[in-house]
N, C-alpha and C positions, 0 to 999 in steps of 0.2 A: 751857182751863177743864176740858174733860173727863179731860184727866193730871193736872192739880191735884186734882181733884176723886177721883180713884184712890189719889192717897198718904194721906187723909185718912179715905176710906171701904174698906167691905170689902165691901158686900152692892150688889148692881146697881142696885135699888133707889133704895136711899142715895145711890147713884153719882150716878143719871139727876140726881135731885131736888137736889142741890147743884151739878152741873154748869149745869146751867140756871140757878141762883140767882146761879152766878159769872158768866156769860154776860149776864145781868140788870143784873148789879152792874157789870159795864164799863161799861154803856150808860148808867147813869146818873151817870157820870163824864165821858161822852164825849162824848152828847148834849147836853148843856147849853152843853159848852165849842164844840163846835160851832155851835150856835145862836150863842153872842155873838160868836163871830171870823165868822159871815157866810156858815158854809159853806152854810147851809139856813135856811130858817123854815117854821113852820107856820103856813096862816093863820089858824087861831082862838088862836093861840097855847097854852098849856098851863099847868097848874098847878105844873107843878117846873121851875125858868126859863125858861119858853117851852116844854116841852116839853107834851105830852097824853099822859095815861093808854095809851091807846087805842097809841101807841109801845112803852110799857114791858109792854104784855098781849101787843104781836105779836114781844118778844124773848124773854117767857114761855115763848109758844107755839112760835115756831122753836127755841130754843133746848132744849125738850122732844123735839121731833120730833128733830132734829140729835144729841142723847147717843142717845136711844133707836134711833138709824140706827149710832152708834159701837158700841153694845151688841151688838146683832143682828149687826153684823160679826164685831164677836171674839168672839161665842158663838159663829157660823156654821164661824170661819175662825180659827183658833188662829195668831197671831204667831208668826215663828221667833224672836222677839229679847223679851225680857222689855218690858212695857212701859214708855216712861221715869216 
């Protein structure tokens, strides 16, 4: 998410905030189809096919912390190799 999220933006910023939003946007593709093959359930079940808000706010938030851990790195620590 966070190299997709590179070819698209230019500013860190930009970067964090759509990387997360890609990261976001897996899970609600993922989650759901999880829930009906059986891998998981929740028990109060959710409002977007069984899933709970309260899921999609804790891939928000890792999902924030995790770019913002990418960023820090390669501002810290310059790649020998362009990034893909």
């Amino acid at each position: 998410a966070w190299a997709y999220a590179a070819l698209l933006t230019r500013g860190r910023a930009a970067r964090v905030v759509l990387a997360t939003l890609i990261l976001t946007g897996f899970d609600l593709v993922l989650d759901p189809g999880a829930v009906y093959l059986g891998f998981w359930q929740y028990a109060d079940g959710g409002w977007f096919y069984g899933v709970p808000w309260s899921n999609f706010a804790g891939w928000l938030f890792s999902g924030l912390i995790g770019s913002l851990i990418v960023e820090c790195y390669l501002a810290l620590r310059r790649p020998l190799l362009p990034v893909p």
